[in-house]
N, C-alpha and C positions, 0 to 999 in steps of 0.2 A: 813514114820514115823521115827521120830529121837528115838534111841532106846540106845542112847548111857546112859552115869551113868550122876545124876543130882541129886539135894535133891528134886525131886518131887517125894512125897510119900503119900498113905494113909494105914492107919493102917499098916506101917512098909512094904507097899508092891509098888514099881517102877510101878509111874501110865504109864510107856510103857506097862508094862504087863498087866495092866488092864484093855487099850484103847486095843492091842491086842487080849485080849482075847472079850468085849464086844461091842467095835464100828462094825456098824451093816455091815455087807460085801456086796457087788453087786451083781445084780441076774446070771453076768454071768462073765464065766473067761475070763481072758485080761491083758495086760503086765504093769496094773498100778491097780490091785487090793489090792494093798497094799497103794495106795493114799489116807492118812488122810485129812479129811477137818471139820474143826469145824465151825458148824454155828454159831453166836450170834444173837439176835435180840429178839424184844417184845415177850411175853410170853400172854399176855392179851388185847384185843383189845377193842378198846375204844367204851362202850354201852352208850347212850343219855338216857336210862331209869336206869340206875344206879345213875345217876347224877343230872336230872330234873325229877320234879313232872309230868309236863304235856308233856313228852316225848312221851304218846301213839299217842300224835296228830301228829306225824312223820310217813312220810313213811316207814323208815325204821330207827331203832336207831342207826344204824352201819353207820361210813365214808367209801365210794368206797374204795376198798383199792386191788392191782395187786395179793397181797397173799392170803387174807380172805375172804373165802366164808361162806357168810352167812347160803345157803343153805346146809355146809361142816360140818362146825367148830360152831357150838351153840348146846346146848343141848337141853334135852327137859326141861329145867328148864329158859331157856333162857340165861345162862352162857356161852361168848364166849370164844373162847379158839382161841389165837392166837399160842399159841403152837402148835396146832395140824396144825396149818397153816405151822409152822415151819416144822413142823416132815414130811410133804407132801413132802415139797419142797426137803427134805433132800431125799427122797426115789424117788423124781424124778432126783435128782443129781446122786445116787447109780445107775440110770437105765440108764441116758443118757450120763453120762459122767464116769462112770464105776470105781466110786469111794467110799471111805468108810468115806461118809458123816455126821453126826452124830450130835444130840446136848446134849446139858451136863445132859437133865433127861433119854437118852437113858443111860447114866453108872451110875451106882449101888454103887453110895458115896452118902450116907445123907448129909443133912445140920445138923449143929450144934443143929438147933430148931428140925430136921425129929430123931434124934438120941433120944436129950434128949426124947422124946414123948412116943419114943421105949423102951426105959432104964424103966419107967415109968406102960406099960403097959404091956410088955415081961412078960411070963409064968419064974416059976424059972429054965427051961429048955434050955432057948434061952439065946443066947452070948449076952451080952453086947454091944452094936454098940459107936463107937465114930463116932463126925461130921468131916465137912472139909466146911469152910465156901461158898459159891458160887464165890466170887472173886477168893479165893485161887485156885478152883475149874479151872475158868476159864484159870486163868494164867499156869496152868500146862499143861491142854490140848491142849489151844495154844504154848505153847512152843514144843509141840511133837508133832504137826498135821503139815504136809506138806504144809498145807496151811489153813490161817483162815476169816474167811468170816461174816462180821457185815451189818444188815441191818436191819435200817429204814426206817419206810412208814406210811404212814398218817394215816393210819387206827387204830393203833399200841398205845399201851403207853408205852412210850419208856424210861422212870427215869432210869429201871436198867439197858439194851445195853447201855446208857447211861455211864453210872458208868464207868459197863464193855471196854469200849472202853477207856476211861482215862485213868483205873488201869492198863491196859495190853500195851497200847504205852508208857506209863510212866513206867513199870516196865522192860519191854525192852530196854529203852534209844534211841526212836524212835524221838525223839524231833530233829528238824532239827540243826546244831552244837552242840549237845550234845558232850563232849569230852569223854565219856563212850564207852567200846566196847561195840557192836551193839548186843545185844543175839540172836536175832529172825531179819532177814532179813526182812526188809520191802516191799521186790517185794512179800513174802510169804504171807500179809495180805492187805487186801482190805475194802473198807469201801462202800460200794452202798447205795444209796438213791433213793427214791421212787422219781421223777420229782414234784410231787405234798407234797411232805413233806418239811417243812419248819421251816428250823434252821439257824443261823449264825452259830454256834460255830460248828454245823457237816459241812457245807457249804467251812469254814475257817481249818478243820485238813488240808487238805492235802498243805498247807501253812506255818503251824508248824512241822507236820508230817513226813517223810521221808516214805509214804504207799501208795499204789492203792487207786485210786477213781474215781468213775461213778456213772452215774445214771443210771434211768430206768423207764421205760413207763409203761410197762406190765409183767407177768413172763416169756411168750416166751423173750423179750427181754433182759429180766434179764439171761436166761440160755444162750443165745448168748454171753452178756457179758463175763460169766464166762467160757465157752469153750474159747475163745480167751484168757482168761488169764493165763487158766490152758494150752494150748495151749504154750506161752510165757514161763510159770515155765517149763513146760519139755523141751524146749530145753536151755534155760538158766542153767539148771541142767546140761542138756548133753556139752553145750558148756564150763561151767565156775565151776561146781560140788558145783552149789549154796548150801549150808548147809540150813539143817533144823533148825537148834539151835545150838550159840554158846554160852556153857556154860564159858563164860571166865575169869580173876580173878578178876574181876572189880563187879563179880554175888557172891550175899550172901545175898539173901532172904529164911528167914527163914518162912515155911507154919505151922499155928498154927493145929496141925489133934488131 
């Protein structure tokens, strides 16, 4: 985790400290327990009965999808949650690759709309919360995590990884000839696709990009992928003392908190 000084802050407080003290740790000790990895990817997965009337005439309203388990990730209201799909994958990364994998609802910053709500409804005993918008959110955490991990899949609705992927290669200067210094190394972040998800414009980053790209079959496949890559960062660390974040003078983004 990059830990050095930067203007990534929320409420006056160096979100190193905050990833520190709240990205969730590995079940067991190991010489890379301190390995940040930010996931990004769909929050919500795509239901055929939210959307058409006669969707009960489906077998099932959910697209296959290598992450979402139907039987996992829906509630008893029939609400899927592709986040919990996420959150799995993240504590299977904690367990098998012995790292401190994490996504942005595991840390304890509201959004701008979870604040005001709180400001609103708070007893006259309870602090005040300011937000930190979910972009801003992102770009901090990727800029601190030793490595950042995006992924789409069919199953998925993907508008805001979406987003998230532009703002954080773009705010980087990840664009191929960019004449900008590089802040965030692009061996540090990755982009996977589901083999059955299909986009141009995800298909086409890694042609503008200067970042990792693959696909993937299944989740066994996909943890294969990412053992060889986190495999590739640790000796490129060891051999070349690849940086996690270069905060350089060319960087003066200001996060609205």
């Amino acid at each position: 985790m990059f830990d050095g000084d930067t203007d990534f802050r929320y409420d006056g407080r160096p979100i190193s400290d905050i990833l520190a003290e709240q990205a969730p740790e590995p079940p067991k000790i190991g010489p890379h327990n301190d390995f940040t990895v930010y996931v990004m990817g769909p929050y919500t997965a795509f239901n055929a009965e939210k959307a058409y009337d006669d969707a009960d005439r489906l077998r099932t309203p959910f697209q296959e999808d290598p992450l979402f388990d139907p039987e996992e990730h829906v509630d008893e209201e029939g609400n899927s949650s592709m986040e919990e799909a996420l959150r799995d994958f993240c504590r299977e990364l904690r367990y098998e690759h012995n790292c401190r994998a994490f996504i942005a609802t595991d840390i304890d910053i509201p959004t701008h709309q979870q604040a005001e709500k709180h400001n609103k409804e708070r007893d006259a005993n309870d602090p005040e919360m300011t937000g930190m918008d979910p972009l801003a959110q992102s770009v901090a955490f990727a800029a601190h995590s030793d490595a950042v991990i995006f992924l789409f899949t069919r199953g998925g609705l993907t508008t805001g990884v979406g987003a998230e992927t532009g703002g954080i290669l773009g705010e980087f200067h990840l664009r191929r000839g960019n004449p900008a210094t590089t802040h965030k190394p692009g061996q540090r972040i990755a982009i996977y696709r589901d083999k059955n998800f299909g986009s141009a414009t995800i298909d086409e980053l890694p042609k503008g990009y200067d970042v990792q790209y693959d696909t993937f079959g299944s989740k066994k496949d996909l943890h294969q992928t990412v053992r060889r890559w986190f495999d590739n960062l640790n000796r490129e660390t060891r051999d070349t003392d690849l940086p996690v974040f270069i905060p350089g003078e060319t960087y003066s983004s200001e996060i609205d908190t």
